[in-house]
C-alpha positions as CSV (number, residue, x, y, z in Angstrom):
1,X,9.1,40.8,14.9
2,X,9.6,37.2,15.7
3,X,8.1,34.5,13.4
4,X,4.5,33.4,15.0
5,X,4.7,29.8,16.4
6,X,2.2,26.7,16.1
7,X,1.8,24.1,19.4
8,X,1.8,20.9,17.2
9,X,-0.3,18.1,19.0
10,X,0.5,14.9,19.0
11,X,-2.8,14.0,16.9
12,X,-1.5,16.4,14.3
13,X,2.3,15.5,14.2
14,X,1.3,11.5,13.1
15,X,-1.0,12.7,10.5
16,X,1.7,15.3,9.2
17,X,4.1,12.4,9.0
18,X,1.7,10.2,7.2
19,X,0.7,12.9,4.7
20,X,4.2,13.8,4.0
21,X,4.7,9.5,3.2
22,X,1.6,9.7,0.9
23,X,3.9,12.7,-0.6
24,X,6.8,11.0,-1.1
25,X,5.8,7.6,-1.2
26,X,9.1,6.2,0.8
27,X,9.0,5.6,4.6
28,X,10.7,8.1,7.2
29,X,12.8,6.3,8.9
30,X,16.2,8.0,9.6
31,X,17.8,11.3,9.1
32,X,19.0,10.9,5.5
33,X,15.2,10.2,4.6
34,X,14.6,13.6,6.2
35,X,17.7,15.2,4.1
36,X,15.8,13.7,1.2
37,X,12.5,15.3,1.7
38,X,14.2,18.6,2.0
39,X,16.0,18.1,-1.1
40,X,12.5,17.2,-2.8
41,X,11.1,20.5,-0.9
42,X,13.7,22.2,-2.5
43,X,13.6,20.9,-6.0
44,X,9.8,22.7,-5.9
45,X,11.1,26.2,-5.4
46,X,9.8,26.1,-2.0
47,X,11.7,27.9,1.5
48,X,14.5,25.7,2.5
49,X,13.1,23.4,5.5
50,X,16.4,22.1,6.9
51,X,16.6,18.0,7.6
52,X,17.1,18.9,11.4
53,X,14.2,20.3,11.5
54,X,11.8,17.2,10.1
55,X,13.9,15.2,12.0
56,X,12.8,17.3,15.1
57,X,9.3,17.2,13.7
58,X,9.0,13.8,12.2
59,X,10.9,11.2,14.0
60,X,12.2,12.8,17.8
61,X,9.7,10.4,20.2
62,X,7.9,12.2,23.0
63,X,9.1,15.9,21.9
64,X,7.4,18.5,22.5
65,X,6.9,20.3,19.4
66,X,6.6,24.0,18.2
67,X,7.3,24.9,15.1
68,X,7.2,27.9,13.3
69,X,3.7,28.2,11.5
70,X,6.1,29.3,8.4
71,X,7.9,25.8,8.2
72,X,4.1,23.9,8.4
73,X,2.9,26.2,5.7
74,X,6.0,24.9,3.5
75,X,5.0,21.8,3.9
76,X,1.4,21.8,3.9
77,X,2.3,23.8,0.2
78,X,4.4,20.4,-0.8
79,X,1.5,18.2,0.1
80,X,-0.3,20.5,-2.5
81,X,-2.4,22.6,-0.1
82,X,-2.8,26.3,0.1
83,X,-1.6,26.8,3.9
84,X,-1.0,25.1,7.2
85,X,-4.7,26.5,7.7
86,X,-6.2,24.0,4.3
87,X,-4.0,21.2,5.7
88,X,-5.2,21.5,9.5
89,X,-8.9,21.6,8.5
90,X,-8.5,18.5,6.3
91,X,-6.9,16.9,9.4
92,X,-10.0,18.1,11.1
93,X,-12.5,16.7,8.4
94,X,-10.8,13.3,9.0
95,X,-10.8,13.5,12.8
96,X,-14.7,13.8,12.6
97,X,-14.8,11.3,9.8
98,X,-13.3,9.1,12.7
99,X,-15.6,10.2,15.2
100,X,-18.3,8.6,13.0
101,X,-17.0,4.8,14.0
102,X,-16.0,5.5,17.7
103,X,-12.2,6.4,17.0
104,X,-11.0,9.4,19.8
105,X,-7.1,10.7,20.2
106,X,-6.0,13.1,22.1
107,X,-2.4,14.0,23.0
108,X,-1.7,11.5,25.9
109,X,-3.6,8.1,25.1
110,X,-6.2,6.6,22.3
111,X,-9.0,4.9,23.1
112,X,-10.2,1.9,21.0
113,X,-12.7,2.7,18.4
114,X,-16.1,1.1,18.6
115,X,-15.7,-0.1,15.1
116,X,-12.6,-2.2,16.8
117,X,-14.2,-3.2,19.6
118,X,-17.3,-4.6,17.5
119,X,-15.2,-6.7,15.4
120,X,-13.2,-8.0,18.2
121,X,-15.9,-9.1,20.3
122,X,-17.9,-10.7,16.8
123,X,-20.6,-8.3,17.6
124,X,-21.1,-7.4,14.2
125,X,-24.9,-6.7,13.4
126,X,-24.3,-2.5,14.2
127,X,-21.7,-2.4,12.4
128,X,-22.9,-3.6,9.5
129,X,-26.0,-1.1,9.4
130,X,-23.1,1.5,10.0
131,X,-21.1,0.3,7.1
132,X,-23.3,-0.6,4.4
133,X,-24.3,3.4,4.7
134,X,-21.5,4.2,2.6
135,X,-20.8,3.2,-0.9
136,X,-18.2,4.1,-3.6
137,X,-18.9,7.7,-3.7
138,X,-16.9,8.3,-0.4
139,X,-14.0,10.4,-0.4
140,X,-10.5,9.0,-1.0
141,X,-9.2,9.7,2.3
142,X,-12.2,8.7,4.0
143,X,-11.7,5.3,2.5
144,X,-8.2,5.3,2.9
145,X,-9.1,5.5,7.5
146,X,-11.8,3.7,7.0
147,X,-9.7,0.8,5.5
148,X,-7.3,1.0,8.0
149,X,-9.3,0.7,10.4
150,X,-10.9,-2.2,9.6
151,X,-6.7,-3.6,8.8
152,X,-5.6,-3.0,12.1
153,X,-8.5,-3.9,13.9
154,X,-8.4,-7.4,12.2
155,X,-5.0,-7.3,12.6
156,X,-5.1,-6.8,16.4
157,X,-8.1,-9.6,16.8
158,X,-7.1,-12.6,18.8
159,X,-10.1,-14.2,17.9
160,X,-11.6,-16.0,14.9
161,X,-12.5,-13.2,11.6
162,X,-14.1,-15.7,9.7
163,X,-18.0,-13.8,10.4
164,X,-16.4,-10.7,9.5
165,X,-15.5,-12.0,6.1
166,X,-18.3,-14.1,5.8
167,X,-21.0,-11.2,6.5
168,X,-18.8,-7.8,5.0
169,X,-16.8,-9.5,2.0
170,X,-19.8,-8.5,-0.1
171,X,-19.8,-4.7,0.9
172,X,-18.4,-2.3,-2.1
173,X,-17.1,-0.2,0.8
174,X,-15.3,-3.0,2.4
175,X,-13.8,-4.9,-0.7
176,X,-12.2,-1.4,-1.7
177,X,-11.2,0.3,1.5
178,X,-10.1,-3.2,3.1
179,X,-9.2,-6.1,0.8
180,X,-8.2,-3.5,-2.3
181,X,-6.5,-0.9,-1.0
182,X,-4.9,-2.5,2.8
183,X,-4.6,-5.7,0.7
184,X,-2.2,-7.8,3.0
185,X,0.6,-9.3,0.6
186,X,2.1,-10.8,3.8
187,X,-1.0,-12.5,5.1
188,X,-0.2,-11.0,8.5
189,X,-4.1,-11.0,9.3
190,X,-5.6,-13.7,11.0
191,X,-7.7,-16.0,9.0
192,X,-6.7,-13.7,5.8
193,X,-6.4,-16.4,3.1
194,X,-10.4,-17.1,4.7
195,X,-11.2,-14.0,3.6
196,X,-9.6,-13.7,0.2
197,X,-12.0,-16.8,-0.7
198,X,-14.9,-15.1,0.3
199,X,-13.9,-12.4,-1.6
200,X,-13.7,-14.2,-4.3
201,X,-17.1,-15.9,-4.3
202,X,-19.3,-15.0,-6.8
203,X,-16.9,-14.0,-9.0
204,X,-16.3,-14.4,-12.7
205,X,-13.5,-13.3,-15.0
206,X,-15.5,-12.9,-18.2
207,X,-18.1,-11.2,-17.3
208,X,-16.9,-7.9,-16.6
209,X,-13.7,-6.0,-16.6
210,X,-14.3,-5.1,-12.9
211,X,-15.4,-8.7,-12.3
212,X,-11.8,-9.7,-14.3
213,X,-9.6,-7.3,-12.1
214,X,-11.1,-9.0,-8.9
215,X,-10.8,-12.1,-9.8
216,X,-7.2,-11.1,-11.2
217,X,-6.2,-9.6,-7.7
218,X,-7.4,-11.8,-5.2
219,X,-5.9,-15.2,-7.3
220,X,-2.7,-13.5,-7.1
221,X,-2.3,-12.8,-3.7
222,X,-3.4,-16.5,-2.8
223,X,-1.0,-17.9,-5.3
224,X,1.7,-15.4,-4.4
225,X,1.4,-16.7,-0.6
226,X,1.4,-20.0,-1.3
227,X,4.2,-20.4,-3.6
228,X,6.1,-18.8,-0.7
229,X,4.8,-21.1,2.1
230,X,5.5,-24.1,-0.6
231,X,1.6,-25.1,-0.3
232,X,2.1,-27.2,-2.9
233,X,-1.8,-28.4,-3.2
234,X,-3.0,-24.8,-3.2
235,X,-0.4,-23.9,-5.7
236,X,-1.6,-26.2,-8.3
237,X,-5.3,-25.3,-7.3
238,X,-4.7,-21.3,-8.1
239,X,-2.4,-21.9,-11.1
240,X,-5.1,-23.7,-12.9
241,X,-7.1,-21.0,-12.2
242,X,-4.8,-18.1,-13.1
243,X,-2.6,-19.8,-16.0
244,X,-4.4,-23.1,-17.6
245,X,-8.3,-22.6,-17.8
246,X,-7.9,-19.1,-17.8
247,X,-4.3,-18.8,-19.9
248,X,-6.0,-14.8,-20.3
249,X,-4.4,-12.5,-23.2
250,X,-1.9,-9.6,-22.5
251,X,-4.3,-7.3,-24.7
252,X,-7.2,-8.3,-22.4
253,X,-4.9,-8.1,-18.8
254,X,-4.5,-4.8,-20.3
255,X,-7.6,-3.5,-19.3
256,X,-6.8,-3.6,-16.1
257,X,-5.5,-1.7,-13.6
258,X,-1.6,-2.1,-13.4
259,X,-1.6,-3.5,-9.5
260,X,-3.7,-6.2,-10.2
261,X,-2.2,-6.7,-14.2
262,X,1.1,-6.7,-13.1
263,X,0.6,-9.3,-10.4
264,X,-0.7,-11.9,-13.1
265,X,2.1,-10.8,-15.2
266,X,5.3,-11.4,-12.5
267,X,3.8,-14.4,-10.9
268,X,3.9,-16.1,-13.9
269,X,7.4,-16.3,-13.4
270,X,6.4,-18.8,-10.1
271,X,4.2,-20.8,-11.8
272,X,7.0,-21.7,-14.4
273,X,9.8,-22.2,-11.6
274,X,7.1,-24.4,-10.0
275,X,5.8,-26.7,-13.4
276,X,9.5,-27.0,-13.4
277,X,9.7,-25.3,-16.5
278,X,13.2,-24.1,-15.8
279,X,14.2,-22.9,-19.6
280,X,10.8,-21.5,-20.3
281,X,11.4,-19.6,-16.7
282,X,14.5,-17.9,-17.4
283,X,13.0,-16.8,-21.1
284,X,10.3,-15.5,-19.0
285,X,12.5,-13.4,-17.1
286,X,14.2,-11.7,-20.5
287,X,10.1,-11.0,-21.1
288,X,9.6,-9.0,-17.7
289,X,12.5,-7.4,-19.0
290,X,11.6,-6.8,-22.3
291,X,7.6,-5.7,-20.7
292,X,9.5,-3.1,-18.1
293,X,11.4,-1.3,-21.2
294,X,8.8,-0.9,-23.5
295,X,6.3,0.3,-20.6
296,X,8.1,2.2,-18.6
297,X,7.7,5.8,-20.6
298,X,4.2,5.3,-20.9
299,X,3.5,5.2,-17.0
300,X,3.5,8.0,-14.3
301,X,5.3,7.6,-11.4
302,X,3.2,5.5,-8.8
303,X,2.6,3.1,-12.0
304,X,6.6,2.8,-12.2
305,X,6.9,2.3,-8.8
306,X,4.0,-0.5,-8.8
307,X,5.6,-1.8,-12.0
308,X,9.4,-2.1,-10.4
309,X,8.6,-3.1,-7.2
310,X,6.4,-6.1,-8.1
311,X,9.0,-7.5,-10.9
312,X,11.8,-7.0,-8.5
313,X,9.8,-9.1,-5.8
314,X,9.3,-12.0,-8.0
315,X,13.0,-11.7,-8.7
316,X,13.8,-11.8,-4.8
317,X,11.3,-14.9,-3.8
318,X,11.5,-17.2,-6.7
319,X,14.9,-17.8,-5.4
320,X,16.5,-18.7,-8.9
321,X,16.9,-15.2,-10.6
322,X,20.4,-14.0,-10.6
323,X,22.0,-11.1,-9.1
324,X,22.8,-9.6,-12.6
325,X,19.4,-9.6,-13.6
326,X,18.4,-8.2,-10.2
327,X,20.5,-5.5,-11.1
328,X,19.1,-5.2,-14.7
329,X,16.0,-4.1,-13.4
330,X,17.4,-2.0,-10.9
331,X,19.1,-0.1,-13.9
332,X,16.4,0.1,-16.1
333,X,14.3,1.7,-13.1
334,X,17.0,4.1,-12.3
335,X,14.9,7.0,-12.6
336,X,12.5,5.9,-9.9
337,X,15.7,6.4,-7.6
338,X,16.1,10.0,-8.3
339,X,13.0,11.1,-5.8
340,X,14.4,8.2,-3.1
341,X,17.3,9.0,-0.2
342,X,20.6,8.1,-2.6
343,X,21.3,5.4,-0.3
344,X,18.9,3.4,-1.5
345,X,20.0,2.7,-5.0
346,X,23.1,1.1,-3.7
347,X,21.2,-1.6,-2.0
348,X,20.6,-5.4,-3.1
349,X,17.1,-5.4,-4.6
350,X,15.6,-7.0,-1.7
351,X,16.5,-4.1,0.9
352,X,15.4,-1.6,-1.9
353,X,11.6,-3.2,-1.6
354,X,10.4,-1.5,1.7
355,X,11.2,1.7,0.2
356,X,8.7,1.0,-3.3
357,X,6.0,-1.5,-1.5
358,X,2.9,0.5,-2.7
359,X,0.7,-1.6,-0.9
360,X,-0.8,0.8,1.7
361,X,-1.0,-1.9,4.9
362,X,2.8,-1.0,4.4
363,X,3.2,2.3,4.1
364,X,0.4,3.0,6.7
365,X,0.9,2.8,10.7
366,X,-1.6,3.9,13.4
């Protein structure tokens, strides 16, 4: 009897692909990366799924695909659910989760969403009543859209954001869907060091641990850009803030969740190249070091990759490091490798980055 087979739509093939890079946490790129994910497939004592066929599945443009329901049900068990069945109905519950803010798809075109079209026409008064109606309590994956909606329709906006941060900066939903978990490193979004400061406003490190780890995270990424553009004036402005009133313990960073603490932690290593401090840098360097090997056994493995990927990109922008110390870390983060293609590890550090950037405006693409 011939196996049963599954007419994938075009709908479900991107959210297959983007569940299986949530999986693997690596982009999909070429045909090794497929190998690798069938390797990793494999190493769970799951049915061979062969890398010609998530090639086929995952990177052929405008194929028309179906596969057997057997292969989906393989992977729908690597991305931990029962069957193709659980995995199709929790792309279902996120298709009407979509629904809610105006977003339709269907296999030959996608609309706008309202939610889009509200922010890029400043007609913001509805959607605010619609998203003040959730609050932390959502589900993961609903935040996850929702925040990537809001990214990409910023993103996209020709026009001014400044009354979108102005007016939604202050909504839990918004500060963790958006600004915490599509935080843009790059500052690709228009108006987006705007935004961090409104962020920002209100907020004091010692009051709270929360209030710590937000004032912690949105310092950094303002003094991260700005050391990289050369603001000079802005540089000085955040490193008072971040490293000279508030000079904060390692016990008390700590408390903190790793992103955010290991942010203060690396970009130290800018503010000393910028002071000048050239001696005290490089003894700095030996301590990131040092604070990889003793932590490293202690963390799971997204905390790894958090932990190697924003150490190694301090080493890549500060432009001082040395390639042997680039290659330290590399080393002492070998293990991280094993679930990557094996490609990868023979790369300079700063081609290995795209493949560890845990910062979900990355690894995310509508």
């Amino acid at each position: 009897m011939p196996k049963p087979k599954y007419i994938l739509s075009s709908y479900y093939k991107t959210q297959l692909y983007w569940k299986l890079v949530e999986t693997v946490c690596f982009p999909v790129l070429t045909k090794s990366d497929c190998k690798k994910i069938s390797d990793l497939i494999a190493i769970k004592n799951l049915p061979r799924v062969s890398e010609s066929t998530l090639y086929r599945l995952l990177l052929l443009i405008n194929n028309d695909q179906t596969p057997y329901l057997h292969t989906l049900d393989i992977l729908a068990l690597f991305c931990g659910f029962a069957n193709w069945h659980k995995l199709e109905h929790h792309f279902n519950e996120v298709s009407k989760f979509e629904y809610s803010y105006g977003k339709f798809s269907n296999r030959n075109n996608e609309t706008n969403s309202l939610l889009k079209i509200c922010i890029h026409r400043n007609d913001l008064k509805s959607l605010y009543e619609f998203t003040e109606q959730f609050d932390s309590s959502l589900n993961f994956d609903k935040k996850l859209i929702l925040g990537a909606e809001f990214y990409y329709s910023l993103k996209s906006n020709k026009n001014k954001n400044k009354n979108f941060y102005k007016n939604f900066s202050q909504l839990p939903i918004v500060r963790e869907s958006f600004y915490e978990l599509f935080a843009d490193p790059n500052f690709e979004i228009k108006d987006y060091e705007l935004g961090l400061k409104y962020y920002l406003i209100g907020i004091k490190p010692d009051k709270s641990i929360s209030s710590l780890q937000d004032f912690i995270f949105g310092n950094s990424l303002l003094f991260r850009h700005y050391y990289i553009t050369n603001n000079k004036t802005e540089i000085k402005n955040t490193a008072k803030l971040l490293y000279e009133e508030n000079n904060f313990s390692e016990s008390y960073i700590n408390k903190i969740y790793i992103f955010p603490r290991i942010r203060y932690l690396a970009y130290k290593l800018f503010y000393l190249y910028f002071i000048n401090q050239v001696l005290k840098a490089k003894d700095y360097e030996e301590w990131l070091i040092d604070y990889a090997k003793k932590n490293i056994n202690k963390l799971e493995l997204l905390e790894k990759r958090i932990l190697f990927y924003t150490i190694a990109d301090v080493f890549c922008n500060n432009g001082f490091t040395s390639n042997e110390k680039q290659e330290e870390l590399k080393n002492i983060f070998k293990g991280i490798f094993d679930l990557l293609p094996e490609h990868v590890f023979k790369y300079p550090l700063k081609s290995i980055l795209p493949y560890l950037d845990q910062n979900a405006s990355i690894r995310w693409a509508l």
